[in-house]
VEXDREN-2710 file (C-alpha; in Angstrom, 1 decimal):
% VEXDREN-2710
k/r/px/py/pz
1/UNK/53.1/49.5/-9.0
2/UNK/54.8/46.5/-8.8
3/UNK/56.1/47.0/-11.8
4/UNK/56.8/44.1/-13.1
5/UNK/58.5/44.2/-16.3
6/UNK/56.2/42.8/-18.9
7/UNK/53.3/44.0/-16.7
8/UNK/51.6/44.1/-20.2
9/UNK/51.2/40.3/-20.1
10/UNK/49.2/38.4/-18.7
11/UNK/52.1/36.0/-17.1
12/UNK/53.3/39.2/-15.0
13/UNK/51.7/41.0/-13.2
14/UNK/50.3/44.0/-13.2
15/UNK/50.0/43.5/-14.8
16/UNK/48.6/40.0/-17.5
17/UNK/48.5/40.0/-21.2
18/UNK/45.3/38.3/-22.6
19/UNK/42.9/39.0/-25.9
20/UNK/41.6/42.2/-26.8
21/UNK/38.5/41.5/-27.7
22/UNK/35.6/43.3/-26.9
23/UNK/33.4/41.7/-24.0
24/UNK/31.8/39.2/-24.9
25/UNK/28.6/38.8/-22.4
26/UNK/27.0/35.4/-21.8
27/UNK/25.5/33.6/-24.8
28/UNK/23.0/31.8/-25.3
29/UNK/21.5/29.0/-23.2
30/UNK/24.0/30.8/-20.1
31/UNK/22.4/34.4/-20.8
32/UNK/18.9/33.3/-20.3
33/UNK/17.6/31.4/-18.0
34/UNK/20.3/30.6/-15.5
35/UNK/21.6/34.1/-15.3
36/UNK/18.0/35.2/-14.2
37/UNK/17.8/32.3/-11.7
38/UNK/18.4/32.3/-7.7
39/UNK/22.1/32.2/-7.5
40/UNK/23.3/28.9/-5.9
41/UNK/24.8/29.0/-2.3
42/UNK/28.4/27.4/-1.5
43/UNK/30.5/24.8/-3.2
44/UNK/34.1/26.1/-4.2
45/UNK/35.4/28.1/-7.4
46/UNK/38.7/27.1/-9.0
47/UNK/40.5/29.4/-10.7
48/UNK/44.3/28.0/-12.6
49/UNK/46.2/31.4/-13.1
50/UNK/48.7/31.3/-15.5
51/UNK/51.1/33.9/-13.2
52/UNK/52.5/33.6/-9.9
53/UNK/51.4/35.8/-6.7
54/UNK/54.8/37.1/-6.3
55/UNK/53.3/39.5/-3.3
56/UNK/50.1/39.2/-1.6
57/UNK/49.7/42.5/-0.3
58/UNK/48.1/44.9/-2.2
59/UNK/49.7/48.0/-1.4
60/UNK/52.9/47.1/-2.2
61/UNK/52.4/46.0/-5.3
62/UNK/50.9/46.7/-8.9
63/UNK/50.7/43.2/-9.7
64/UNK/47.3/42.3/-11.6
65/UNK/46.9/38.9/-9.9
66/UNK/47.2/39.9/-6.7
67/UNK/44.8/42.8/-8.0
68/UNK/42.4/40.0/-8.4
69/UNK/42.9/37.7/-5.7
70/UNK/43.3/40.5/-2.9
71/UNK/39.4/41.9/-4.5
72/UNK/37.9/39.7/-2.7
73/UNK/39.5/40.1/0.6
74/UNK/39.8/44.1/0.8
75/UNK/37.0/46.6/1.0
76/UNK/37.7/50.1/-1.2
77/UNK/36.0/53.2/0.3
78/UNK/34.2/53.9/-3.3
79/UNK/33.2/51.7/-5.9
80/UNK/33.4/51.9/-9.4
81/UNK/30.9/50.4/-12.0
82/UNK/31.5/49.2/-15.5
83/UNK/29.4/52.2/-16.3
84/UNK/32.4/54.1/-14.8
85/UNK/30.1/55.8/-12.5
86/UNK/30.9/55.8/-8.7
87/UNK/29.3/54.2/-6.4
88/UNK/29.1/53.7/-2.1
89/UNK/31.5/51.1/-0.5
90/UNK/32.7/51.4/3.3
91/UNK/31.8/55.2/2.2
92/UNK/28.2/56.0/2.4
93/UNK/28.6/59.2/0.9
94/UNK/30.9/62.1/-0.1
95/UNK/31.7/65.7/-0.8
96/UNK/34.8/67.0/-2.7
97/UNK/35.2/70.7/-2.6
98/UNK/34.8/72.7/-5.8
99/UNK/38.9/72.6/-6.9
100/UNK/38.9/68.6/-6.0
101/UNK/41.3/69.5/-3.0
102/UNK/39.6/68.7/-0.2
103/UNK/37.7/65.1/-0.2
104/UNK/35.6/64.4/3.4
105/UNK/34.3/60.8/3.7
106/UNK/31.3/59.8/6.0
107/UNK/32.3/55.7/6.6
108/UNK/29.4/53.2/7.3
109/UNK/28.9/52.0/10.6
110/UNK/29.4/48.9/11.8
111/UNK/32.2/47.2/9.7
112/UNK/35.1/44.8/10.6
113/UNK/37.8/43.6/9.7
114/UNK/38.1/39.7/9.5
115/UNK/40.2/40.1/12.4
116/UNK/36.9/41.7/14.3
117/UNK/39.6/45.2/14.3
118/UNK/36.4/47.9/13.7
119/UNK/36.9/49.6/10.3
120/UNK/36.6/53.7/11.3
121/UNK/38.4/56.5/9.9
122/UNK/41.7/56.0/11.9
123/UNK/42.1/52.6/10.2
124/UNK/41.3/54.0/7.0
125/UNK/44.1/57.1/8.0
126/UNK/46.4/54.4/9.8
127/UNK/46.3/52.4/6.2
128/UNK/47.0/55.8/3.7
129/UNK/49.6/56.9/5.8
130/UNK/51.4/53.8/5.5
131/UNK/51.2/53.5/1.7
132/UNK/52.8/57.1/2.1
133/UNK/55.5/56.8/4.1
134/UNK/58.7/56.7/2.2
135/UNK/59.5/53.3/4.4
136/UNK/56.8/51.7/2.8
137/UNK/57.9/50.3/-1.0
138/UNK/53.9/51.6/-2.0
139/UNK/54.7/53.3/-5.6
140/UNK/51.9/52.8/-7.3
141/UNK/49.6/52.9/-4.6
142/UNK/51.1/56.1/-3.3
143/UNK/50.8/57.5/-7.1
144/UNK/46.7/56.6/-6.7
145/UNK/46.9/58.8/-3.7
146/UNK/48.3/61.9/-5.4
147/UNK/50.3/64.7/-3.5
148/UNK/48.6/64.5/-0.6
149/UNK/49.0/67.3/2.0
150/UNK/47.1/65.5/5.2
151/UNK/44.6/63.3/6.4
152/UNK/42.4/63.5/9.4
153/UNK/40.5/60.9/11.1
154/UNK/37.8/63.7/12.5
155/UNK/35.9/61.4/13.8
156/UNK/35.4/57.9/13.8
157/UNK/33.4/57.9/10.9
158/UNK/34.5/60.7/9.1
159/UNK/37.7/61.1/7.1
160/UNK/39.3/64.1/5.3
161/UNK/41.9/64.3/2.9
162/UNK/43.6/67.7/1.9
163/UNK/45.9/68.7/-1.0
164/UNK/47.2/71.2/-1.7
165/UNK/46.7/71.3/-5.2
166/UNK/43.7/70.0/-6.9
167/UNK/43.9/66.3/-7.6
168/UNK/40.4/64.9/-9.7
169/UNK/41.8/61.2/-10.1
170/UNK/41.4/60.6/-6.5
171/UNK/37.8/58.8/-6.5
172/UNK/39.0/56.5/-9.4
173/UNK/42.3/55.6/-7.3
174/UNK/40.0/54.6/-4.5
175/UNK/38.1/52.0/-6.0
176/UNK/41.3/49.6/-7.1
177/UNK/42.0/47.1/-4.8
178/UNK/45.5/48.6/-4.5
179/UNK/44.6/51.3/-1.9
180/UNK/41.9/48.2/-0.3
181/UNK/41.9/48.7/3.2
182/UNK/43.4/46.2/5.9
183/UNK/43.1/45.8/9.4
184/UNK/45.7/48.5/11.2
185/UNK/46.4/45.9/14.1
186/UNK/47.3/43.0/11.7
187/UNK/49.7/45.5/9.6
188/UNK/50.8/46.9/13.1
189/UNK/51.7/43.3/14.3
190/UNK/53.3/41.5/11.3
191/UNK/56.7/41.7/10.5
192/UNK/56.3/41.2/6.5
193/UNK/53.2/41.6/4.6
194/UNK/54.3/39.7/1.6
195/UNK/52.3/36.9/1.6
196/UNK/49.5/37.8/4.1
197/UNK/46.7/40.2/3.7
198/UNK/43.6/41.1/6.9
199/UNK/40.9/43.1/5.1
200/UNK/37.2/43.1/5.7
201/UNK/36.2/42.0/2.1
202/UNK/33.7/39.1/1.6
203/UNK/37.0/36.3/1.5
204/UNK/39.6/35.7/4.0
205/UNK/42.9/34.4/3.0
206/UNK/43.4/30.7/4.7
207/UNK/46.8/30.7/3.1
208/UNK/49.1/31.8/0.4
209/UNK/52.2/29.8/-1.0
210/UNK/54.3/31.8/-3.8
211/UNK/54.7/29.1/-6.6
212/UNK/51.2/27.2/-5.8
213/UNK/48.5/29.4/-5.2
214/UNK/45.8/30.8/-2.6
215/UNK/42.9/30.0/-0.9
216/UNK/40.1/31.8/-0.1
217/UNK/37.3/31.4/2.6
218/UNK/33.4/32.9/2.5
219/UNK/33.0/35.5/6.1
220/UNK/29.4/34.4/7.1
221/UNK/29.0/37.8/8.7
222/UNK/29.8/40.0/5.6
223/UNK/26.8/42.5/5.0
224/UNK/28.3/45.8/3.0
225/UNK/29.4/44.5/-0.6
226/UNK/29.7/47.7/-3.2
227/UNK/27.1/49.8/-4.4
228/UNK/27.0/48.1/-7.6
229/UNK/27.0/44.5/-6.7
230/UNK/23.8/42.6/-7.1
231/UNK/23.5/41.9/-3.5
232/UNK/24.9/43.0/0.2
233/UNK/25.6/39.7/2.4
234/UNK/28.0/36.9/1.9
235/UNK/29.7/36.1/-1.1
236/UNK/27.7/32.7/-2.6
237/UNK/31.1/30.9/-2.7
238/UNK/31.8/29.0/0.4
239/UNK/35.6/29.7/-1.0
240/UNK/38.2/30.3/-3.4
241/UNK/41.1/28.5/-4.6
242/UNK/43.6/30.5/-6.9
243/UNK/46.2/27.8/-8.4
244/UNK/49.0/28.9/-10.3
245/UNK/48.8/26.8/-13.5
246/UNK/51.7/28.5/-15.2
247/UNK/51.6/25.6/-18.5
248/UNK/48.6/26.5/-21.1
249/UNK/48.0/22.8/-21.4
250/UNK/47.8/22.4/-17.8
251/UNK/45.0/25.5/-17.4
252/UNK/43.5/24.0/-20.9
253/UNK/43.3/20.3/-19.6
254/UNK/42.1/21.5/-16.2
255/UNK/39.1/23.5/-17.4
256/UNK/37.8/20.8/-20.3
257/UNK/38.1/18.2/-17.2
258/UNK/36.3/20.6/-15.0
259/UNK/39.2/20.4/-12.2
260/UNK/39.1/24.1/-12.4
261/UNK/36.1/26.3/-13.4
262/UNK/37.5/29.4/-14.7
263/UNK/41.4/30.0/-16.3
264/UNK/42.9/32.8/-17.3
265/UNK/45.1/33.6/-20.0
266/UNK/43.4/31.2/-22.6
267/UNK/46.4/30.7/-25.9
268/UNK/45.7/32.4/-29.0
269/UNK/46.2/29.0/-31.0
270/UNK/42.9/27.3/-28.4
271/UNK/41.1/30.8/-28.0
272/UNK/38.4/29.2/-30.8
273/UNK/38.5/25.5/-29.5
274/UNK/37.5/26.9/-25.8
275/UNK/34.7/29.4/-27.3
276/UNK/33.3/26.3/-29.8
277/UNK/33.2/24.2/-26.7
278/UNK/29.3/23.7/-26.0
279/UNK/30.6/23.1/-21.9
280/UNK/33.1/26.7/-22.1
281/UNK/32.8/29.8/-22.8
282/UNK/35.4/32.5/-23.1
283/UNK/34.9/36.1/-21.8
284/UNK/36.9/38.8/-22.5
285/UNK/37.6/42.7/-21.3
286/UNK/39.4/44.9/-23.2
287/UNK/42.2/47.2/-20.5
288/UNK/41.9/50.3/-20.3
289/UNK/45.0/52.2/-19.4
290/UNK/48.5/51.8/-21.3
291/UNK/48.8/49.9/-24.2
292/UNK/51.4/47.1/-24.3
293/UNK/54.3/49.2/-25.8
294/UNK/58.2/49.1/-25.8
295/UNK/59.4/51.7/-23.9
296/UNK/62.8/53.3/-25.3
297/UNK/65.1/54.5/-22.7
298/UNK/66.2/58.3/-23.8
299/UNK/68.5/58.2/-21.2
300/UNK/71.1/56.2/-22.9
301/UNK/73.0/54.6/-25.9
302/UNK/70.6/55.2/-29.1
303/UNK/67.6/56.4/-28.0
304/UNK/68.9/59.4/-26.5
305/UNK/68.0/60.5/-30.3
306/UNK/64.5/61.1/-30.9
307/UNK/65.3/60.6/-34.9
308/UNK/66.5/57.3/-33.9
309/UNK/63.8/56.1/-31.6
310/UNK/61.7/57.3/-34.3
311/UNK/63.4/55.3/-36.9
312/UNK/62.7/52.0/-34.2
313/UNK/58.9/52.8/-34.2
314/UNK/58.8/53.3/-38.2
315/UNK/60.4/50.1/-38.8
316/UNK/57.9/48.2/-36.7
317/UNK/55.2/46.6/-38.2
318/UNK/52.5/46.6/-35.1
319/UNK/49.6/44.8/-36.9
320/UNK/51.8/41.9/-38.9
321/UNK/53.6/41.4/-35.6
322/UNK/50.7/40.9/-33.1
323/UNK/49.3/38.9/-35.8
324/UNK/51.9/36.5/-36.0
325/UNK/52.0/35.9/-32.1
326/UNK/48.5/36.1/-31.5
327/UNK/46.9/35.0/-34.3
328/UNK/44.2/37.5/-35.1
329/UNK/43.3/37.8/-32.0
330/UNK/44.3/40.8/-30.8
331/UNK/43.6/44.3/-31.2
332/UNK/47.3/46.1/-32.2
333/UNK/47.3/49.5/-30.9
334/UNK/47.3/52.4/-32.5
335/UNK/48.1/54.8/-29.3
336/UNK/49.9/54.7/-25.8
337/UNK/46.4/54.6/-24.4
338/UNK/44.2/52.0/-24.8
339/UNK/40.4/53.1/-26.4
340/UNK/38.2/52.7/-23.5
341/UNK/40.4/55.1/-21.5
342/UNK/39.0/58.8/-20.4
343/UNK/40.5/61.3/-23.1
344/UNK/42.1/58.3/-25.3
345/UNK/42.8/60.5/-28.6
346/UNK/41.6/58.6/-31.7
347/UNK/43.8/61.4/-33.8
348/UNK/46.9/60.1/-32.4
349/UNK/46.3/57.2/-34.5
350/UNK/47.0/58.9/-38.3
351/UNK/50.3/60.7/-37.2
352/UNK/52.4/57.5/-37.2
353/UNK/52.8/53.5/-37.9
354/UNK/54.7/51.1/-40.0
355/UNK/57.0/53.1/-42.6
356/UNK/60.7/51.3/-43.6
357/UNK/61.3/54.0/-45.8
358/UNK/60.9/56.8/-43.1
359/UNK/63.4/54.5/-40.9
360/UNK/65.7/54.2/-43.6
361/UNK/65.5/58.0/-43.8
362/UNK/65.7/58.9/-40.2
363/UNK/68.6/56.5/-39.7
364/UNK/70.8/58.3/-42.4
365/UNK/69.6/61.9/-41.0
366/UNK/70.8/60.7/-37.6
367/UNK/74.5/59.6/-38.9
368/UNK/73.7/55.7/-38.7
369/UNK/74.7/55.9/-42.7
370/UNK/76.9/52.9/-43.0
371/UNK/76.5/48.9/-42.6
372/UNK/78.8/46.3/-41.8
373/UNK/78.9/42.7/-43.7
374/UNK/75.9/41.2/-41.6
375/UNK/73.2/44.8/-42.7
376/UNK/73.5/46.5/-39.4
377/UNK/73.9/50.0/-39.4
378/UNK/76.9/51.4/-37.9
379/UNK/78.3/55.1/-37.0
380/UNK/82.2/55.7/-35.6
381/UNK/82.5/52.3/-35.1
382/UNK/79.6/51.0/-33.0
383/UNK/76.9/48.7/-33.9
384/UNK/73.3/49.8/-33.6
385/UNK/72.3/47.6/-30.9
386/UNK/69.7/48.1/-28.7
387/UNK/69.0/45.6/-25.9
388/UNK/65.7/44.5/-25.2
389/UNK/65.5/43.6/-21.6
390/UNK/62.7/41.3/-19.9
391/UNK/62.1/38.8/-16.5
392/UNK/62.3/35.4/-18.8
393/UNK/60.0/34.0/-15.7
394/UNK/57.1/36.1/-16.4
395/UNK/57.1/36.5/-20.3
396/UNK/54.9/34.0/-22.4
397/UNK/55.7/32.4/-25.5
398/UNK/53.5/34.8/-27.8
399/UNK/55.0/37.3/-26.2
400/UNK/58.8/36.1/-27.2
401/UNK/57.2/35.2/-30.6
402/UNK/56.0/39.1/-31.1
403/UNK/59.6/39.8/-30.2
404/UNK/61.0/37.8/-32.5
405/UNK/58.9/39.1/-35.1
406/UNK/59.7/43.0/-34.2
407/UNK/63.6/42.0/-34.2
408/UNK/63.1/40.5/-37.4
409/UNK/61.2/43.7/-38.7
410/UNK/64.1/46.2/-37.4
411/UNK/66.7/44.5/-38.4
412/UNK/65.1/45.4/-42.1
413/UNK/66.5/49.1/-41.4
414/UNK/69.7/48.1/-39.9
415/UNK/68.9/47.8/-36.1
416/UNK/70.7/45.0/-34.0
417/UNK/67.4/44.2/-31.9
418/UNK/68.8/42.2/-28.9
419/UNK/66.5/39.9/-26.4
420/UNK/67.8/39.8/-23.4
421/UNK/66.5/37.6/-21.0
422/UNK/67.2/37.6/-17.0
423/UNK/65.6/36.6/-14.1
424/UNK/63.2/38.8/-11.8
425/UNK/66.6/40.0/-9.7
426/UNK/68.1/40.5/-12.8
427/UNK/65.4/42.5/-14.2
428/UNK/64.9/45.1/-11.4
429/UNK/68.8/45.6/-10.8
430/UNK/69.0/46.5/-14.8
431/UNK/66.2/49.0/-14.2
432/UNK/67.6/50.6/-11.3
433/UNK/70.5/50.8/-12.4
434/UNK/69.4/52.0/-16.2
435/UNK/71.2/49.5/-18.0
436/UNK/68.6/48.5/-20.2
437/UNK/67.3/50.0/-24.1
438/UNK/63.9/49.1/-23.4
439/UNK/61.4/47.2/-21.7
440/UNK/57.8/46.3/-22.4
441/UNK/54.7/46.3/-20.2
442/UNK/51.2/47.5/-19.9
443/UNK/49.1/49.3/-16.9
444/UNK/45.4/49.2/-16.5
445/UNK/43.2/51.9/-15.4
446/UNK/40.3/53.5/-16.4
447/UNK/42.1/56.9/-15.5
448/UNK/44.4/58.8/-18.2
449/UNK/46.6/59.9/-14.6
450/UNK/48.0/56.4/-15.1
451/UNK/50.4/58.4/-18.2
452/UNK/52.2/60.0/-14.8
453/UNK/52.5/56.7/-13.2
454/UNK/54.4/55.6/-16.8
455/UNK/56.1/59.1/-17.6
456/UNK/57.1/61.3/-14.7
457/UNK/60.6/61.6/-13.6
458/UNK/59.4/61.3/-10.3
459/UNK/58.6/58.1/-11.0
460/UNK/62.0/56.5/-12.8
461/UNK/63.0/53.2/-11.6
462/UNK/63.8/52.3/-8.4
463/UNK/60.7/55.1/-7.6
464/UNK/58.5/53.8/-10.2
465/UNK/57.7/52.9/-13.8
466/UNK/59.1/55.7/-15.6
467/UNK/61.8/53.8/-17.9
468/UNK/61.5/56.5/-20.7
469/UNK/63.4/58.7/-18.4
470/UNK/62.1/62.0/-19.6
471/UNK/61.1/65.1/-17.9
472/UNK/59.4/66.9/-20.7
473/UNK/55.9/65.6/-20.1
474/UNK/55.9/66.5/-15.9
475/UNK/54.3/69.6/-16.4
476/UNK/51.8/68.8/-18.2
477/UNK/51.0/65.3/-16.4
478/UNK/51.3/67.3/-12.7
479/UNK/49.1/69.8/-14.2
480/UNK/46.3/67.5/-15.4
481/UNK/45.4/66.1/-12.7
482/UNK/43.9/69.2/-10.7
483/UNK/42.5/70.8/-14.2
484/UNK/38.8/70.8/-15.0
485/UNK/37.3/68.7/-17.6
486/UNK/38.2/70.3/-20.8
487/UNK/41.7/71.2/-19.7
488/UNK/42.4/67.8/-18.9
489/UNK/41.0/66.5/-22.1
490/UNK/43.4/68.9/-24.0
491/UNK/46.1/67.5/-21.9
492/UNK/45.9/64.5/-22.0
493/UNK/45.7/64.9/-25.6
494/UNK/48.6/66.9/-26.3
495/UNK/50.9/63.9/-23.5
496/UNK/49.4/61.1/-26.1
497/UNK/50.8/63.3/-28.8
498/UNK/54.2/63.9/-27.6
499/UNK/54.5/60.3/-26.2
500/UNK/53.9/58.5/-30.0
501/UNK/55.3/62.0/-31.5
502/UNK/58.8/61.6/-30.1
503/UNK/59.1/57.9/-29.8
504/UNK/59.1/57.6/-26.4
505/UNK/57.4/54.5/-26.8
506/UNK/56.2/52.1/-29.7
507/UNK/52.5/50.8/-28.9
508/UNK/52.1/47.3/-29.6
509/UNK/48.4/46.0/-28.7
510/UNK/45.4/46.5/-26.6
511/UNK/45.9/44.1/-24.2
512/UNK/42.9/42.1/-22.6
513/UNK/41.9/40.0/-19.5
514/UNK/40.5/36.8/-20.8
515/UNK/38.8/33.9/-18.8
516/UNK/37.8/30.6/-19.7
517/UNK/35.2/29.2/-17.7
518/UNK/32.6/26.5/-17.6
519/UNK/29.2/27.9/-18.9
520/UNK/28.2/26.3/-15.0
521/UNK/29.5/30.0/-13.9
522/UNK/27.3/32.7/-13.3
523/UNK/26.9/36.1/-11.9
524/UNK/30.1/37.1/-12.9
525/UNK/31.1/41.0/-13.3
526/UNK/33.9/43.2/-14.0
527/UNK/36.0/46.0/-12.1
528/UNK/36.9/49.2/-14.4
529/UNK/40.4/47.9/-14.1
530/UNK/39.2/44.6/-16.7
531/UNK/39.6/42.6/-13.6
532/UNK/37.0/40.0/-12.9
533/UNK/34.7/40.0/-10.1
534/UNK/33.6/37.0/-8.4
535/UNK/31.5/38.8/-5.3
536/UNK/28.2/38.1/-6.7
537/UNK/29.4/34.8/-8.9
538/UNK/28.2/31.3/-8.5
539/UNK/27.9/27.9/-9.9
540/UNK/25.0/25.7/-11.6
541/UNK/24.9/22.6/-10.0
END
């Protein structure tokens, strides 16, 4: 996944950083009568985005935004509803075998792409083997794909995909707009797929600029929306426009004037103002998938001790920190995995937190025993400093404030808690080339499989997001995903363990996708990924 650094916020990616609360559906006047009314046909939906698009295309990417732009312009082969149930997309129907190893898919007739390419199993095949091939910078959409032994087109409207192992998180992968599918004689043709995208979704892409924004156009002929959409045909939008807003008072201003009619990433400190506004409303999903943490890099320096990266998570104080930058708003996490996550283990929860004295502890056990004239621990002459590295571009101010709090917090047991601040160039060289202590960032998806995405080797940076840099957990992760229901919950289970167990990261909150939108906006919906879904939305006159 794109994996941008502080995915976990809402200003990267992935992968944006909002409030956790729960959904809110609705109210009032908005959940009556108008949302039972005829939905309104055309006009234009404005939506200010507090993150750049960095990369339009979708399977090259993990980023969140373009997670919610490209929605609307790629089809998935399943859906997925907010019941988490499955549903038919440009698949009709389905069979897996009995060990989830072989998957045949029976495509509906008569689709195109917005390029009038026809949409048949060897443009679904043509699309899957590009995410695979090593060529093709696809790590997180190759991840949703699993191990993958082949593919075959065996028709043109049947496709087949083998393993050869059993992989059960397939379906789920499917339905993210990350493994969309896109017209095999656009991808064919075009030289960089950065900032274009051909699917047959209900939108086309008129354009994309990196630092302004994209716009979207209706397809008159679109007639096979998802299995859990409200309707078939043609989105009600006659377009789109995505604007990249990235100052709060901007988004804010543009909303209460009605220049825009949705925003996204709403500041703590006006989350109330918007909701009390008798014109707004504020909605809010709560992510499923990994929590925002810090992830401690056992490679290296400090943290290669597990009593020391356990002394770093003692000595931060999760709730009085996500408090301070987000002003009650948020939900502080009490696991890697977020609650509404397949196999999240609420008994994680009682097996660690906030304890200086335990740091204190830990710290002398570990050698760290004496402190030079400014409290900082030291041990055969070295400072314990540990740098905290992040892409100052994509990182909001509550999230430098919930920092600054934490740095405050550790430097109570003696840690030298660094901020260190680059650019997006900056960011990824650091990664690759594991100069870093530890990063922060959150992934969403419904799927407990997203822990290998986070924590297998085979997926440490350049390959992927696996910062921790530990190999411990790859049995168990590879395992889990071709193990039947009760083995996976035991898993997954013993992974969350281990993770908070031996420090390998510090959970911070739940993050959340929140919009604020005029109560004019109707019909909207949500993907299992907390993304929102504008398919079936429209506005009041």
């Amino acid at each position: 996944m794109t994996v941008k650094p502080f995915k976990t916020f809402p200003r990267r990616n992935p992968i944006a950083v909002a409030l956790a609360f729960s959904l809110l559906a609705f109210a009032g006047t908005q959940a009556s009568a108008a949302e039972s009314a005829t939905p309104v046909e055309g006009g234009t939906l404005t939506v200010g985005l507090a993150t750049d698009t960095a990369i339009i295309d979708p399977s090259i990417t993990g980023s969140s935004i373009t997670a919610v732009i490209t929605r609307n312009l790629v089809d998935s082969l399943v859906g997925q509803a907010e019941d988490n149930s499955f549903a038919p997309w440009l698949a009709e129907r389905w069979e897996i075998d009995g060990d989830n190893s072989v998957y045949t898919f029976h495509l509906r007739q008569g689709v195109t792409f917005s390029d009038g390419t026809p949409l048949d199993a060897a443009a679904v095949k043509y699309n899957f083997d590009r995410i695979l091939d090593p060529k093709t910078t696809s790590s997180y959409a190759k991840s949703l794909l699993g191990p993958v032994d082949k593919i075959e087109a065996v028709d043109a409207g049947t496709l087949v995909i083998h393993y050869n192992k059993p992989f059960a998180p397939l379906l789920q992968g499917l339905s993210l707009p990350y493994l969309g599918i896109q017209s095999p004689t656009y991808l064919q043709k075009a030289t960089s797929t950065t900032n274009t995208v051909v699917g047959s979704g209900p939108y086309i892409l008129e354009s994309f600029v990196k630092g302004s924004g994209s716009k979207l156009t209706r397809r008159a002929d679109y007639n096979w929306g998802p299995g859990y959409a409200k309707h078939t045909g043609p989105a009600h939008f006659n377009g789109i426009d995505f604007k990249y807003l990235p100052e709060s008072s901007v988004r804010l201003g543009a909303l209460a004037s009605g220049q825009v009619q949705a925003i996204d990433e709403v500041p703590p400190a006006n989350y109330r103002s918007v909701q009390g506004d008798e014109k707004l409303q504020v909605v809010t999903r709560e992510n499923p998938g990994v929590n925002s943490s810090y992830f401690l890099n056992t490679s290296k320096g400090p943290f290669q001790d597990a009593k020391v990266r356990q002394a770093f998570q003692s000595a931060v104080n999760g709730a009085a920190a996500v408090k301070a930058a987000y002003l009650g708003t948020l939900k502080p996490a009490d696991n890697i995995l977020g609650p509404s996550t397949l196999y999240y283990d609420a008994g994680v929860a009682g097996t660690w937190g906030f304890d200086l004295a335990k740091a204190n502890k830990l710290l002398d056990e570990a050698g760290w025993t004496k402190k030079d004239a400014e409290g900082i621990r030291t041990k055969d002459g070295q400072r314990l400093t540990v740098h905290y590295v992040y892409d100052s571009a994509s990182v909001g101010a509550s999230n430098v404030t919930l920092a600054q709090a934490v740095q405050y917090q550790v430097r109570q047991a003696g840690f030298d808690f660094q901020l260190d601040p680059v650019d997006a160039g900056g960011y990824t060289a650091r990664a690759n080339s594991n100069d870093y202590d530890l990063v922060s960032f959150f992934y969403v998806r419904a799927e407990p499989d997203i822990l290998r995405t986070v924590f297998h080797s085979a997926y440490v940076p350049p390959n992927g997001s696996d910062y921790v840099r530990v190999t411990s957990l790859d049995e168990k992760l590879s395992k889990a995903i071709g193990a039947s229901d009760a083995e996976r919950k035991q898993l997954y289970g013993e992974i969350q363990s281990e993770i908070v167990g031996q420090a390998y990261a510090v959970p911070l909150f739940v993050a959340a996708y929140q919009l604020g939108a005029s109560k004019k906006l109707h019909g909207l919906s949500w993907a299992t990924n907390a993304k929102p879904l504008f398919y079936d939305a429209w506005l009041e006159p």
